[in-house]
N, C-alpha and C positions, 0 to 999 in steps of 0.2 A: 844865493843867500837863503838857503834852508830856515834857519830860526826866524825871521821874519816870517815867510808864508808860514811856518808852522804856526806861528805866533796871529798870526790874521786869520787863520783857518780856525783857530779856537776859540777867539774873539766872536767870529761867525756862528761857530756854535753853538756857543754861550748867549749869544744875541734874544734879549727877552722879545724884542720885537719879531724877526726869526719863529720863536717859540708860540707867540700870539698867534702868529699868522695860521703857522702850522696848527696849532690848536685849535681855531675857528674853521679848517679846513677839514681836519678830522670828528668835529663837530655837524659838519655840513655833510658829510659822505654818512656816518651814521643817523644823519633826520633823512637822508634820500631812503637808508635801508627801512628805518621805520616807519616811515609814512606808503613805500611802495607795499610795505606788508600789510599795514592798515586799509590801502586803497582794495591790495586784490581782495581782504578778507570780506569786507563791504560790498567789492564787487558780484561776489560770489552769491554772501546773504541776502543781496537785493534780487541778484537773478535766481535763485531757488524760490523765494516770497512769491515773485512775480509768478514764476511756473506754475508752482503752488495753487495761486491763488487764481488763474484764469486756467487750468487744466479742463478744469468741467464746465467751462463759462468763455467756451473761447470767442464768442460773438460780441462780448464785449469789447473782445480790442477792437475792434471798427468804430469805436469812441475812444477806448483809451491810448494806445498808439500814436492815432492823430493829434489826439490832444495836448500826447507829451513830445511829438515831433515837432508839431506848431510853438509850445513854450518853449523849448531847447532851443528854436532857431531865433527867435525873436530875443530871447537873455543873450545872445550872441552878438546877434546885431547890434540890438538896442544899447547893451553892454559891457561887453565880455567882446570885440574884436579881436579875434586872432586866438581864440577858443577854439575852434572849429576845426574841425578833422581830425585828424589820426596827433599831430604836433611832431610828427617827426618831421615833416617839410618846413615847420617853424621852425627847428632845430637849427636843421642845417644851413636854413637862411640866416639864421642870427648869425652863425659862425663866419659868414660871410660878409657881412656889416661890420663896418670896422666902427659907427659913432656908437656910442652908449643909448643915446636917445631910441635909437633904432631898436636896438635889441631888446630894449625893454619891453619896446612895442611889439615883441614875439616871445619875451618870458619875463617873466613877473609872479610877485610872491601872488599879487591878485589874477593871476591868469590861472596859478599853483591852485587854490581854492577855486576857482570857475571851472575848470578842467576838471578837478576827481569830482564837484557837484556835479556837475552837467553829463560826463559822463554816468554817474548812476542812476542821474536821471533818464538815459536813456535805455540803460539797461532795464531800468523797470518799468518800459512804457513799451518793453517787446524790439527793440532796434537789433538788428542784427550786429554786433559792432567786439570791440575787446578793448581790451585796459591797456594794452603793450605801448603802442603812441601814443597815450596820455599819460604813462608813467613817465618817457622818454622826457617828453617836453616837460614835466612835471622833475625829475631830476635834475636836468639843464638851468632849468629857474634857481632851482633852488643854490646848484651850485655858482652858478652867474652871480646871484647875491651874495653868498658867500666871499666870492673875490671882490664883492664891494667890500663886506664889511670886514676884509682883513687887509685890505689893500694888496693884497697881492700882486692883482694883473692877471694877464694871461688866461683873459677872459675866454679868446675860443679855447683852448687848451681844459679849460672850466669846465666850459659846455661839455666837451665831449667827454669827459669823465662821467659829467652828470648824468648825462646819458644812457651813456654803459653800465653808470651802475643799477639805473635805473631797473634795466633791464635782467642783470645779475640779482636783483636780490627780488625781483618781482615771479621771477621764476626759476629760480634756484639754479643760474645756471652761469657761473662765474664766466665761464670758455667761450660761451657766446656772445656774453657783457661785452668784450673784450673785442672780441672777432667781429660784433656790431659796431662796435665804432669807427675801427678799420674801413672798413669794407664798404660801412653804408653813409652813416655820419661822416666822415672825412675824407671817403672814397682815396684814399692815400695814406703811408705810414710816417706817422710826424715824429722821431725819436726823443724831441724835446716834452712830446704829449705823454709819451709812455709809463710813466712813474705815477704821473697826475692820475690816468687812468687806470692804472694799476691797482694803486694805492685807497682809488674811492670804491671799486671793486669790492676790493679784502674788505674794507670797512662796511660797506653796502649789505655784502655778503654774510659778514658777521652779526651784523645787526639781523638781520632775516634768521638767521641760522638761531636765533635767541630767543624769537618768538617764535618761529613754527618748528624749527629744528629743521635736521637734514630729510629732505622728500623728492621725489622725481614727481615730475609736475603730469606724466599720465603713467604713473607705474612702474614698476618692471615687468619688463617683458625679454624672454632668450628668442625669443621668434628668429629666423633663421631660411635662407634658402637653401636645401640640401641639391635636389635635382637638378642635372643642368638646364635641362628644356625650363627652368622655372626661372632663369635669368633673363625670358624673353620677357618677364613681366618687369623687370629694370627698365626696359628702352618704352614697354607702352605704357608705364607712367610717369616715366621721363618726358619724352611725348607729349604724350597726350596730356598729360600735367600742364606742361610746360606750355601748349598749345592753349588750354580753357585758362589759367593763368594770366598769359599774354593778352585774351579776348578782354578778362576782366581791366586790368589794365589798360588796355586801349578805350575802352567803352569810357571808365572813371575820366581819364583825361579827358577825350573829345566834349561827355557828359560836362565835367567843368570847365571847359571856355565857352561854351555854347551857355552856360547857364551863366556867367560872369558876362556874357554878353546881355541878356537876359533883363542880368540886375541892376544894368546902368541905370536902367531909369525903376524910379520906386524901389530902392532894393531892397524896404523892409515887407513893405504889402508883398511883393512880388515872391521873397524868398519864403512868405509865412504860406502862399498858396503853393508853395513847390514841396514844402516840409508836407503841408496838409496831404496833397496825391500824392507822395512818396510815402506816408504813414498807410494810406486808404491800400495802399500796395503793398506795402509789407503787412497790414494785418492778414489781408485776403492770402497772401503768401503762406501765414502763418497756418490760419483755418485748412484750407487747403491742404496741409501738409501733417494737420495734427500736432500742430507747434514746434516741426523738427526744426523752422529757420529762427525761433526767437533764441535771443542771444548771443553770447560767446562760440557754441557750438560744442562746448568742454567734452559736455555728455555723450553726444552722437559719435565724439573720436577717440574719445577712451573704448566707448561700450565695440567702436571699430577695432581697436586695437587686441580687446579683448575676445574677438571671436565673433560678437553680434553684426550680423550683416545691416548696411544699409540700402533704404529701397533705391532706386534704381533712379529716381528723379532728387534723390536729395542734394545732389553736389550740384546742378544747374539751381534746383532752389536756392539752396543757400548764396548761391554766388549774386542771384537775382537781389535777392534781400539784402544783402553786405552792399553792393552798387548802390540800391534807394539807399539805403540808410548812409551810407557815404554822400552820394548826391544833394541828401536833404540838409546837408551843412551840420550836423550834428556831432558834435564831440567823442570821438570815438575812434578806436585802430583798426585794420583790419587783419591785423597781425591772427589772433586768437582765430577769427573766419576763416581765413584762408588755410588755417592747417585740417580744418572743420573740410573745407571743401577738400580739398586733397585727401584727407580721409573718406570721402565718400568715391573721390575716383580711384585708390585704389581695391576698395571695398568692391567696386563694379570691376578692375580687373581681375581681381581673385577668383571672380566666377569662372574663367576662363580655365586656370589652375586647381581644381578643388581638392590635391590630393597635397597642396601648402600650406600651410598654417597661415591662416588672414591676417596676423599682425604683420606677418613681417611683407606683405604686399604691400599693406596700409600706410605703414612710411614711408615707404616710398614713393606714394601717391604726395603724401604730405609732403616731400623735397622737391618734387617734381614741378606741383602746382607753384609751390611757395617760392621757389626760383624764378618760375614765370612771371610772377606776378610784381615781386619787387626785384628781379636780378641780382639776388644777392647767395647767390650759389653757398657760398662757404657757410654763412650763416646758416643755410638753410640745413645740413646736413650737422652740423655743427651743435644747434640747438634741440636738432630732436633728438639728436644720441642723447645728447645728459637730459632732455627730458623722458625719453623712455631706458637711461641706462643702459640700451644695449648698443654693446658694440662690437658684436660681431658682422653688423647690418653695416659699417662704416665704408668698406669702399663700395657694396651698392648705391648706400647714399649718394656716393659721392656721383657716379655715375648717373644715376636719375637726375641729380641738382645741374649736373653740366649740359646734361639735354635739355632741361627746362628752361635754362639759362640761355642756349644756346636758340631752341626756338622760340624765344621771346626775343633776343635778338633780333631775328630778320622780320618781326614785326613790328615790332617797338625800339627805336633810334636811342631814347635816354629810359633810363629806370624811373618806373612809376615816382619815389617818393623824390630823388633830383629835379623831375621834370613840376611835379607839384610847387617846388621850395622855389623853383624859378616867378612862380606868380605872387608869391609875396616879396618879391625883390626890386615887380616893377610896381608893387605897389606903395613901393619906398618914395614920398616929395622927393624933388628937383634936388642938385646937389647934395644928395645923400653919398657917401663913399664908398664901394666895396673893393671886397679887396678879395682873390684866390689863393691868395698868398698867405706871406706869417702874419706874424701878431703885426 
């Protein structure tokens, strides 16, 4: 009966309800793009302020640090639960929660606002941290409400868009949006998700593309390995990436159940003196180092990219600093660190090679660590070509990312931000439902 369905297939189309839905949906994917362009611009201007204005006065962070490690953790606590950390482990627990109640309890328009405050509040108090995981979970919120307020449904399908797009328009990098959600977010290919996800992308993407325009988020660079003998520096920062990666990793996790042990009793006094020595350590970090570890680490992986060598202790710095500042409960990804660390280990392999052009080691330190550290291989090679545009480095990448992958593996059983998302899941009351499954 042809005329019929054609006849209800237009009726469909025509459906003003249909069009609302859809229209509150492409409303929601364009505030994900504008508000992740807003977040990194802020992120940015807070952490230059900050550099700025403690360059020649770096002994003061041995006050200020602590001070904003202790308030960040405390607004947490006190009120903002479920603020805390990177939000990509909130992510992917929500999508796992099948009651409404629950998931709110890990995105929320007021977690939306707690999350980009608190993170720049960390940023400007010297945290070693990055915007990447609080965009994520800051996407996801916002799209999770969205499918409130159009009725839609198909709330995880929501998430993981949110997500993605998060990611696409926070860093101009559509292919990784996309390949993040995959891979990391739904660690599976959902084909009823792919349109959702697609579709907040393009619009995410667009939206970014309107205020900053099209940019690669560390440049261009043609950097390149010519020599064969220079492909042995693929496997030692694959390697050896893959190897301080997996460290960071195991430490984070063991670090948080031992301190969730910790916090049973007193969890607010107890987590405000954990914030406090985790500040008193990362400023000393900082001093120490001449302030290579505050921050995102933007500076220190471009300027690697670019040719500027790093000293020889920065990639353990940095990783030291990223851990406190993780540990101390504080709002914050370690996405933007970890490519910071990776740039300093392959900055230290290049010494080896010096008749190669240091960028193109340097990414591949950056795929190497970054794989280690979240096992998420694809992405990882994924997202530094379109942030550094080049792609003649693609099947190195690829090659570093799967050694880093590989020995993070035989140390680490689940991927860091899975194995995170599992502790807010038992921290769900009694007859709470999840589900692995669909909607």
């Amino acid at each position: 009966m042809p005329v019929p369905s054609f006849r209800r297939q237009q009726h469909l189309y025509l459906s003003l309800t249909l069009w609302r839905r859809r229209l509150v949906f492409w409303i929601g994917a364009l505030a994900v793009g504008v508000i992740s362009v807003g977040f990194a611009l802020s992120a940015d201007w807070i952490q230059h302020w900050f550099t700025g204005t403690f360059a020649d006065h770096k002994w003061w962070t041995l006050a200020v640090t602590p001070a904003g490690f202790v308030l960040s953790a405390f607004l947490c606590r006190r009120f903002f639960p479920g603020a805390q950390g990177s939000g990509i482990p909130q992510t992917i627990a929500a999508r796992v929660l099948r009651t409404p109640e629950q998931r709110t309890r890990l995105l929320s328009m007021k977690l939306t606002a707690a999350k980009v405050v608190l993170t720049l509040l960390g940023l400007g108090c010297g945290a070693s941290i990055g915007r990447e995981g609080p965009t994520v979970q800051v996407g996801a919120s916002i799209m999770l409400q969205t499918a409130r307020w159009s009725g839609m449904g198909r709330e995880r399908g929501l998430i993981l868009a949110g997500g993605a797009a998060g990611v696409a328009a926070a860093f101009n990098t559509p292919l990784a949006g996309i390949v993040f959600a995959i891979e990391e977010l739904s660690r599976a290919y959902e084909a009823r998700t792919s349109f959702l996800v697609l579709s907040a992308v393009i619009l995410a993407g667009l939206a970014s593309l309107g205020i900053v325009g099209n940019y690669s988020y560390f440049g261009v660079t043609n950097a390149t390995l010519v020599e064969p003998i220079t492909w042995l520096s693929v496997v030692a920062c694959g390697v050896g990436g893959g190897l301080l990666g997996a460290i960071f990793a195991k430490l984070t996790l063991i670090g948080t159940l031992r301190l969730k042990r910790l916090l049973a009793v007193k969890p607010i006094r107890r987590s405000l003196m954990v914030a406090f020595v985790c500040g008193v350590l990362v400023a000393l970090l900082a001093i120490a180092t001449d302030g290579a570890t505050w921050g995102t680490g933007y500076e220190q992986a471009r300027g690697a990219l670019e040719g500027r060598g790093l000293a020889w202790y920065f990639a353990p710095a940095k990783l030291l600093a990223t851990l406190l500042s993780t540990l101390a409960g504080l709002p914050g990804g370690i996405f933007a660190p970890s490519l910071a660390v990776g740039a300093g280990v392959g900055s230290l392999v290049s010494g080896l090679f010096p008749d190669t052009v240091t960028g193109a080691i340097v990414v591949l330190g950056m795929a190497g660590y970054f794989a280690g550290a979240v096992q998420a291989p694809i992405t990882a090679f994924v997202i530094i070509t379109e942030m550094t545009a080049n792609h003649t480095m693609i099947i190195p990448l690829m090659i570093s990312a799967v050694l880093g992958y590989g020995v993070s593996r035989l140390i680490n059983q689940h991927p860091l931000y899975e194995a995170l998302s599992a502790g807010f899941l038992k921290e769900a009351p009694p007859g709470v439902k999840v589900t692995q499954g669909g909607e």
